[in-house]
C-alpha positions as CSV (number, residue, x, y, z in Angstrom):
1,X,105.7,35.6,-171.7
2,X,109.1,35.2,-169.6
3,X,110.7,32.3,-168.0
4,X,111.4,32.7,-164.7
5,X,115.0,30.7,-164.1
6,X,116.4,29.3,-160.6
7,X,119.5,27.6,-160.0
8,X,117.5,24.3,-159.6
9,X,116.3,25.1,-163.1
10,X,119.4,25.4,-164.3
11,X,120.7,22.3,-162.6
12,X,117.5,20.4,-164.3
13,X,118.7,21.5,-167.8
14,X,122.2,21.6,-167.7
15,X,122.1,17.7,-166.5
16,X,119.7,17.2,-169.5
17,X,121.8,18.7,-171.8
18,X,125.0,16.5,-170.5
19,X,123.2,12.9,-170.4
20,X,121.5,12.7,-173.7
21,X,121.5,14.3,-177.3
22,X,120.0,13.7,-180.1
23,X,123.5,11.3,-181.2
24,X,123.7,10.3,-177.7
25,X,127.1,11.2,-177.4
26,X,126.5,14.0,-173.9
27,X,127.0,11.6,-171.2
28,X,130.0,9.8,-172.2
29,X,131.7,13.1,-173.0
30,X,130.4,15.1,-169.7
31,X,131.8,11.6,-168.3
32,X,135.3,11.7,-170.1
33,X,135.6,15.6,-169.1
34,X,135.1,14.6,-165.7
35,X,137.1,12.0,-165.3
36,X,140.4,14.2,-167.0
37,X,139.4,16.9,-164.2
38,X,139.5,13.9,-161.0
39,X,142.6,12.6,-162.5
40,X,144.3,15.9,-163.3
41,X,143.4,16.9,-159.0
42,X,144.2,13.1,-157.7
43,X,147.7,13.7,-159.6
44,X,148.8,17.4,-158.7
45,X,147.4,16.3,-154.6
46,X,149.5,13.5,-154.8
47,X,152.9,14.7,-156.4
48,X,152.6,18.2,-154.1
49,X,152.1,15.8,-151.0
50,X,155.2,13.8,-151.3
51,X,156.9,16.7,-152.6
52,X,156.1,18.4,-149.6
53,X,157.1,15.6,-147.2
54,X,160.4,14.9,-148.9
55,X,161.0,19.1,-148.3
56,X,159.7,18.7,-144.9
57,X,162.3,16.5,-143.9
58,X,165.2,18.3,-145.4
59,X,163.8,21.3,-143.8
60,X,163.3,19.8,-140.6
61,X,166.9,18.3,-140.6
62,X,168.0,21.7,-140.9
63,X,166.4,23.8,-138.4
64,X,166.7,20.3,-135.8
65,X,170.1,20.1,-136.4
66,X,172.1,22.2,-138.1
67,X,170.9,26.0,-138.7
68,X,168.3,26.6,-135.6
69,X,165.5,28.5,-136.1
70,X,168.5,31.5,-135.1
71,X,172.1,31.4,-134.8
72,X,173.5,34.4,-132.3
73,X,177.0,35.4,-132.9
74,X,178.6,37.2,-129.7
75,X,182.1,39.5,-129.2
76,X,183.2,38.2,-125.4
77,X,182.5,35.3,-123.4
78,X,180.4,37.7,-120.6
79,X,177.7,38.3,-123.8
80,X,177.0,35.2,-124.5
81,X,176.7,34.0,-120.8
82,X,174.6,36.9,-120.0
83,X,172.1,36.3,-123.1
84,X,171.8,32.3,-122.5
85,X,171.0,33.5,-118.7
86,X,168.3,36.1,-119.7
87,X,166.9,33.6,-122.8
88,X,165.7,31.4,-120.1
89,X,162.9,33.9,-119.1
90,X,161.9,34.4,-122.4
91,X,158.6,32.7,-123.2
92,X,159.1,32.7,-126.8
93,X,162.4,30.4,-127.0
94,X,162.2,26.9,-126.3
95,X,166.0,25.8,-126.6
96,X,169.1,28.2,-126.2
97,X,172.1,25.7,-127.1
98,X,175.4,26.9,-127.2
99,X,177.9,25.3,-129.6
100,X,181.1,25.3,-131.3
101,X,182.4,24.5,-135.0
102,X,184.3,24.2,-137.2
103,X,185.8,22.7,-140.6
104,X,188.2,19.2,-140.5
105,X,189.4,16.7,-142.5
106,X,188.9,13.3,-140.5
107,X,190.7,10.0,-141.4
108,X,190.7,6.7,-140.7
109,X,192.9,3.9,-139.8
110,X,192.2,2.2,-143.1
111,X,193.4,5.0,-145.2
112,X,190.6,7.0,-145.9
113,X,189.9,10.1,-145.3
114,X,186.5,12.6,-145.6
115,X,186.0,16.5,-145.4
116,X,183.5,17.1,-142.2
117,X,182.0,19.6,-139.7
118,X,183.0,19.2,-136.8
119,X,180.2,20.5,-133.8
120,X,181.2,20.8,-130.0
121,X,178.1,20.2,-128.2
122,X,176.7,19.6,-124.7
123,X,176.7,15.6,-123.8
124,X,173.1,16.9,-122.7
125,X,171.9,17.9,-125.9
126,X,169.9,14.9,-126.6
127,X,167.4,15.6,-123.3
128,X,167.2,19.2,-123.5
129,X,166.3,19.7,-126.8
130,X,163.7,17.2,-128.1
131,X,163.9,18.5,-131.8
132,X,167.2,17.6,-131.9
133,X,166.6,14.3,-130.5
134,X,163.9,13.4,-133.1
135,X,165.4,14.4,-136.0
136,X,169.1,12.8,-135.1
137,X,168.5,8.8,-135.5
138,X,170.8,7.0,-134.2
139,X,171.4,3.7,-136.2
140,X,174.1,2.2,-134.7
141,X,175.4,2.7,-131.3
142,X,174.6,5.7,-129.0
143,X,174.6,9.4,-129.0
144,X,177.7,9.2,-126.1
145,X,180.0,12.1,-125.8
146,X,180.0,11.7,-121.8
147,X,184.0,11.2,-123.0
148,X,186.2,13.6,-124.6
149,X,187.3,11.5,-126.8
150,X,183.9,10.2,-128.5
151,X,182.5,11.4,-131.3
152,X,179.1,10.7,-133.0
153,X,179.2,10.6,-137.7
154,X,176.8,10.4,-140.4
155,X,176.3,7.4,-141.7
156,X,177.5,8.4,-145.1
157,X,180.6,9.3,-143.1
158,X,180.9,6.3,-142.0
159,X,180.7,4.4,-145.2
160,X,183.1,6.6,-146.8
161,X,185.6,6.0,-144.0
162,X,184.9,2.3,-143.6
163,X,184.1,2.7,-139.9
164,X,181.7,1.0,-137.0
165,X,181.2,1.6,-133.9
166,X,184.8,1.3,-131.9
167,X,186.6,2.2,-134.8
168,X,188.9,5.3,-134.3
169,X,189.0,8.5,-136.8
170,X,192.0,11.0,-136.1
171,X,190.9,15.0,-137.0
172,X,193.9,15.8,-138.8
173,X,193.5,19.2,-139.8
174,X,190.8,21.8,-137.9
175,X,190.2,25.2,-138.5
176,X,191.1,26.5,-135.2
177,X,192.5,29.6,-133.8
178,X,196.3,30.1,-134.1
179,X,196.8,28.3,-130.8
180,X,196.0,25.3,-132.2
181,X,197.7,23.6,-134.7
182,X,196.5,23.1,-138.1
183,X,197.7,19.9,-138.5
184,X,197.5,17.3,-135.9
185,X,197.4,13.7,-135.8
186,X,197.1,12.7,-132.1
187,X,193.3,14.2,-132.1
188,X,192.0,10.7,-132.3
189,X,188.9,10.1,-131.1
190,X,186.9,6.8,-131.0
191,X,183.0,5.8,-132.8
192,X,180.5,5.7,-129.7
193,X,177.3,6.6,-132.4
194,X,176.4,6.6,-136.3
195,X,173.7,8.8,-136.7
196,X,170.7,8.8,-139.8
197,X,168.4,12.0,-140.3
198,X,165.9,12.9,-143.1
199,X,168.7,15.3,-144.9
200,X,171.7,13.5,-146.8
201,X,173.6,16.5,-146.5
202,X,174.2,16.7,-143.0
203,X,174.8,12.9,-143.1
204,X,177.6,13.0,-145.6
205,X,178.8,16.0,-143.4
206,X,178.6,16.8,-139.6
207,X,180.2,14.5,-136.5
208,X,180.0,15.7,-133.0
209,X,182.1,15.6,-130.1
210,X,181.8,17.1,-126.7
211,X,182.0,20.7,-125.9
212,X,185.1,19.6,-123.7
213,X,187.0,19.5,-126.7
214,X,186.5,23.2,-127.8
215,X,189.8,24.1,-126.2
216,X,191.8,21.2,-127.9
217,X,190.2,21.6,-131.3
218,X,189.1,25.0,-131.4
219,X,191.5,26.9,-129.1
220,X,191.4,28.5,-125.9
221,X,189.8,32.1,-126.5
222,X,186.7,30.4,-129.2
223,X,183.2,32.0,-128.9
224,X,180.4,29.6,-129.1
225,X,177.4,30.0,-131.5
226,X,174.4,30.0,-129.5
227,X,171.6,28.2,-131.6
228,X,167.9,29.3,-130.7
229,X,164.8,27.7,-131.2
230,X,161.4,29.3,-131.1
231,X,157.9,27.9,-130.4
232,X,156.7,29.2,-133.7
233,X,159.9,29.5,-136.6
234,X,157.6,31.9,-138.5
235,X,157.9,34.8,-135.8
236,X,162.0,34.9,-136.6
237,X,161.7,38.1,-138.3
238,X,159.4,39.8,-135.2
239,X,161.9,38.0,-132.1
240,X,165.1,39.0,-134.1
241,X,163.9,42.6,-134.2
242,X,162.6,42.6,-130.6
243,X,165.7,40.8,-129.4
244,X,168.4,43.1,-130.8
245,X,167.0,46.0,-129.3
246,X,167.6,44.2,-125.8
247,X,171.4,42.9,-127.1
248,X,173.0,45.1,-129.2
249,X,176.3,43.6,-129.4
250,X,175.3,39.9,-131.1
251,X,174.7,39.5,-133.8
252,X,171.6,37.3,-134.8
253,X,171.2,35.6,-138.0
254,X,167.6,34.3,-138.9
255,X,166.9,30.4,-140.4
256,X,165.5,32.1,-143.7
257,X,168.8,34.0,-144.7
258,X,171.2,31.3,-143.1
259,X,169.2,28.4,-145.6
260,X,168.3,31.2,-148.5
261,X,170.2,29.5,-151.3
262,X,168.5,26.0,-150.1
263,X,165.4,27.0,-149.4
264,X,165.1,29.0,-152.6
265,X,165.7,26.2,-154.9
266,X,163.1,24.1,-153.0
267,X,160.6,26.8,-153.9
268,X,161.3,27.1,-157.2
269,X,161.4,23.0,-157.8
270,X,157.9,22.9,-156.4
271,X,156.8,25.8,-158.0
272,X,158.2,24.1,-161.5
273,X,156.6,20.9,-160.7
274,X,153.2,22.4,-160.2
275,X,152.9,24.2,-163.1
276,X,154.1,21.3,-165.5
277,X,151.2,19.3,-163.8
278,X,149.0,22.1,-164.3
279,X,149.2,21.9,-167.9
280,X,146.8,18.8,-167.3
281,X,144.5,21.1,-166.7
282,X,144.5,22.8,-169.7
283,X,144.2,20.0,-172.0
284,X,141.2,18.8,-169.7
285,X,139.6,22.4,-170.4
286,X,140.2,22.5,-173.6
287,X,138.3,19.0,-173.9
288,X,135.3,20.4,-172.0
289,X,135.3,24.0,-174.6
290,X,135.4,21.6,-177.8
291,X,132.6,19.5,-175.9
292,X,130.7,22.2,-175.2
293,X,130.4,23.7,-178.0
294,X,129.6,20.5,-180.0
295,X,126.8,20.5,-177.2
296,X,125.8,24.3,-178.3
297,X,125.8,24.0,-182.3
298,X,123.4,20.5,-181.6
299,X,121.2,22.2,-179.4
300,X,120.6,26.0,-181.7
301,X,116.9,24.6,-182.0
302,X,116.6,23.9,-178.4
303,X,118.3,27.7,-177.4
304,X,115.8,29.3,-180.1
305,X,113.1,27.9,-178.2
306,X,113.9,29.3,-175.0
307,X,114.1,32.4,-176.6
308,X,111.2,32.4,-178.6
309,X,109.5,31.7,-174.5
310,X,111.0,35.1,-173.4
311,X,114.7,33.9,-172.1
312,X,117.3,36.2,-172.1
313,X,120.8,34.8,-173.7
314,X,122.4,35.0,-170.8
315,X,120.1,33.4,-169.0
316,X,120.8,30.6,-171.5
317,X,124.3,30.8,-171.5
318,X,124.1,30.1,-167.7
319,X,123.1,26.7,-168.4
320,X,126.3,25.6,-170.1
321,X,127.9,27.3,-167.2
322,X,126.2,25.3,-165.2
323,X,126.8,22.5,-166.8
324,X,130.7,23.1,-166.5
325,X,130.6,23.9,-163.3
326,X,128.8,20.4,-162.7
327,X,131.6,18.4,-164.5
328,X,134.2,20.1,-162.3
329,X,133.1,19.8,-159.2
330,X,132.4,16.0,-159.6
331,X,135.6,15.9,-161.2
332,X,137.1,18.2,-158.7
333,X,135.4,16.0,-155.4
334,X,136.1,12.5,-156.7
335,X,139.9,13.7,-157.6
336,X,140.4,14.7,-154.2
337,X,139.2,12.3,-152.6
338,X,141.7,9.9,-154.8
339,X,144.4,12.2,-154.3
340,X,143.9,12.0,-150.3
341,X,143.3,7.9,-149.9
342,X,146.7,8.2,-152.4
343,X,148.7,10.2,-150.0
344,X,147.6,8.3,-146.7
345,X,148.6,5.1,-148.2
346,X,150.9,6.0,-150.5
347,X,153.5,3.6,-148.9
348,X,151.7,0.6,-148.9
349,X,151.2,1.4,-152.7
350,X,154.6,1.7,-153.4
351,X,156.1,-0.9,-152.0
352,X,153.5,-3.3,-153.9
353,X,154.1,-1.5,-157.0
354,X,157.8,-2.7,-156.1
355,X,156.8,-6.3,-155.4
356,X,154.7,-6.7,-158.3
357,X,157.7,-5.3,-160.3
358,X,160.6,-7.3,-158.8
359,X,158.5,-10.6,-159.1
360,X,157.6,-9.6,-162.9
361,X,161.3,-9.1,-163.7
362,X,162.1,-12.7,-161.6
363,X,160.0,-14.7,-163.7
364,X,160.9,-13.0,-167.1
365,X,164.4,-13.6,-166.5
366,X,163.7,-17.3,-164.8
367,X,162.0,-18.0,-168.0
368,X,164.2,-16.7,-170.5
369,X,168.1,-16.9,-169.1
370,X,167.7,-18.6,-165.9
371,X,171.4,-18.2,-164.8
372,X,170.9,-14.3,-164.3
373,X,168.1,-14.7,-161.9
374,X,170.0,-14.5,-158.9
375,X,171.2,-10.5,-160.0
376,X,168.0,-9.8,-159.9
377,X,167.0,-7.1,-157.0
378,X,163.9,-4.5,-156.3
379,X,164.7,-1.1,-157.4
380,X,165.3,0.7,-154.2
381,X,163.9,4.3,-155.9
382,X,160.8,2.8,-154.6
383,X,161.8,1.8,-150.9
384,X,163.2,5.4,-151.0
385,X,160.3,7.0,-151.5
386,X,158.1,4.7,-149.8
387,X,160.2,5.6,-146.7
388,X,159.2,9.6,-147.0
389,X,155.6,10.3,-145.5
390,X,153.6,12.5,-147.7
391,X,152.7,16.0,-145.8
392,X,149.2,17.0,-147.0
393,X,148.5,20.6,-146.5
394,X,144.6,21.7,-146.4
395,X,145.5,24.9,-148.2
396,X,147.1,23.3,-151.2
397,X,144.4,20.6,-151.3
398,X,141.7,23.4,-151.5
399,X,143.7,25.1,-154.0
400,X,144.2,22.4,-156.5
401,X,140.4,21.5,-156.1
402,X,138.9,25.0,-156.6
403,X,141.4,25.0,-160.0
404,X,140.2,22.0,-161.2
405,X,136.5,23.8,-160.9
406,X,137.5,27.6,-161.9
407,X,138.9,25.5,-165.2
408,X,136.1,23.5,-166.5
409,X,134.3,27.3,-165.4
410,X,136.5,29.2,-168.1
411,X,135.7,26.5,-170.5
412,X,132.6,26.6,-170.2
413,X,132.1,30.2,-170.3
414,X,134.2,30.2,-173.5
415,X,132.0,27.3,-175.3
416,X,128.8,29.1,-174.6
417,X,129.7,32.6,-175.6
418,X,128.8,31.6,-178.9
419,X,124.8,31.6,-177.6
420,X,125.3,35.5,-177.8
421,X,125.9,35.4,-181.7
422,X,122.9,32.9,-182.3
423,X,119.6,34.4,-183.8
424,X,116.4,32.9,-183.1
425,X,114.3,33.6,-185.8
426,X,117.1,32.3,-188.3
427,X,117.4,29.3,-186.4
428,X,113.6,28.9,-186.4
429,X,113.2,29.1,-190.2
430,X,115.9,26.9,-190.8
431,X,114.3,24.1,-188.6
């Protein structure tokens, strides 16, 4: 006599086996196991998701505003005219911009003074290039360099300098050519715009000024640096090689190796961060091979039975299998599903997490020293992050989910290789 097994057998048994016991002990524990796996999933979705919107915007600061998706360095005047001309006819390129810059140390009136890029750009820049545009908030003022004497500043340029909109800032020093002078305190220029983006570097760092003053800051015989963006910034590698061949003289310089020391460390931070939350994992599949092998040593009489009828132990063994793979996917499905509702309204969360906080702290100190209460404010690490929108990415998601199941699968693999060793006529005389 031999049984004849189907998944929906297995399924039958396997549920059996996880909701009662003879110490009734199986569901709570295939419960427990469950719930570490849909925690372990909702946690990793959520931390890789705002992870990967607070990299977004850094990145997306970058290639807006300061690096391009490529940067094309030129020997004369006539190159660069000539490749801005042909770029226009090129389907793949969305913005040619040329620009110039250059290092300064900018002070104000009030006696304070900051290290700064300064960027030359078109007055245009704004309507021609919509990247730029959306990345580069404006706070205060506008983004007016229709003068030659306006410039535009980061906001933590501003603070540092203790200047508003009106306010003059004089570029003392500018790394020029040797036509212009080095030091020079009569390059004032006057706050028409205080700009805000999603990268505090470039906010602490870059003001811009109109490309009329490239002669005056710059000197007369500068080269611009024409900054290229692409419809796709993943097909740098294949325009830069298809692009030289037409333009040998520049020189073109890609996003990923202009941004390689950047870009590496955000790699490796999210690549650290995943596999510390990985480790919950672990301990979740280590729960689930310690459950199931409790589940295996209680059920030797049942196994020996199915033997006795003809069963192969493998056959067996694919019913704790299957019961792993059962508590992981649940786990798995209901963890993703948290993980997603917790990303899409991750900012409503936080910001009640940061009510229910501040009014905690108000009536603790109202209560005990009452004089205090007035210090009391809401801890802005939770405005902060409240402000960043998490970026879910489908891949990821998928990832982390089929982990959470391939773990309680190794687990349960592990627990049941033990059916292998069992035999059933021992088992049988024993009972």
């Amino acid at each position: 006599m031999k049984i004849r097994f189907s998944i929906s057998w297995l399924v039958f048994v396997s549920r059996r086996f996880a909701s009662v016991d003879k110490k009734g002990r199986g569901a709570l524990t295939s419960f427990l196991a469950s719930l570490g796996i849909a925690f372990g999933v909702m946690t990793l979705i959520t931390i890789i998701s705002v992870m990967n919107g607070l990299q977004m915007s850094y990145i997306d600061s970058i290639l807006e505003i300061s690096s391009y998706h490529i940067r094309v360095k030129c020997n004369s005047a006539e190159d660069c005219a000539v490749f801005v001309e042909k770029s226009k006819f090129d389907s793949d390129i969305t913005v040619c911009t040329p620009f110039y810059e250059g290092q300064s140390l900018v002070a104000s009136d009030k006696g304070r003074q900051s290290a700064v890029l300064v960027r030359a750009v078109n007055p245009d820049i704004c309507q021609k290039d919509s990247g730029f545009k959306r990345e580069l908030k404006i706070v205060r003022g506008n983004f007016d360099l229709y003068e030659h004497n306006y410039v535009v500043i980061g906001e933590n340029i501003a603070t540092d300098l203790n200047v508003g909109i009106g306010d003059e800032v004089t570029l003392v020093a500018v790394s020029g050519s040797s036509d212009v002078s080095l030091i020079d305190t009569s390059r004032i220029y006057k706050v028409s715009g205080i700009f805000s983006c999603g990268y505090s570097g470039i906010n602490s760092s870059f003001i811009f000024v109109s490309d009329k003053s490239k002669k005056t800051l710059f000197g007369k015989d500068v080269l611009p640096v024409i900054g290229i963006k692409l419809k796709d910034s993943s097909i740098d590698t294949r325009f830069i090689s298809r692009i030289s061949k037409k333009f040998p003289n520049l020189s073109f310089e890609s996003w990923r190796s202009y941004n390689r020391a950047f870009f590496g460390a955000l790699r490796i931070e999210k690549n650290m961060i995943m596999m510390l939350v990985l480790l919950i994992f672990v301990v979740v599949g280590v729960n689930i091979f310690n459950s199931l092998r409790r589940i295996v040593f209680e059920r030797k009489d049942d196994i020996a039975i199915f033997s006795a009828l003809g069963a192969k132990k493998n056959d067996i063994q694919a019913v704790f299998i299957m019961q792993g793979f059962l508590t992981g996917f649940t786990g798995s499905v209901s963890g993703t599903a948290l993980g997603l509702f917790l990303c899409i309204n991750i900012n409503k969360i936080l910001h009640t997490i940061s009510e229910f906080l501040f009014h905690v702290k108000h009536s603790f100190i109202l209560f005990f020293a009452p004089e205090k209460v007035h210090y009391i404010e809401q801890n802005m690490m939770y405005t902060v992050f409240a402000s960043v929108p998490p970026r879910i990415i489908l891949s990821e998601v998928c990832m982390i989910a089929v982990f959470g199941i391939f773990a309680s699968l190794v687990a349960a693999w592990a627990a049941s290789r033990g059916i292998l060793n069992l035999s059933c006529a021992e088992v049988l005389r024993d009972e």
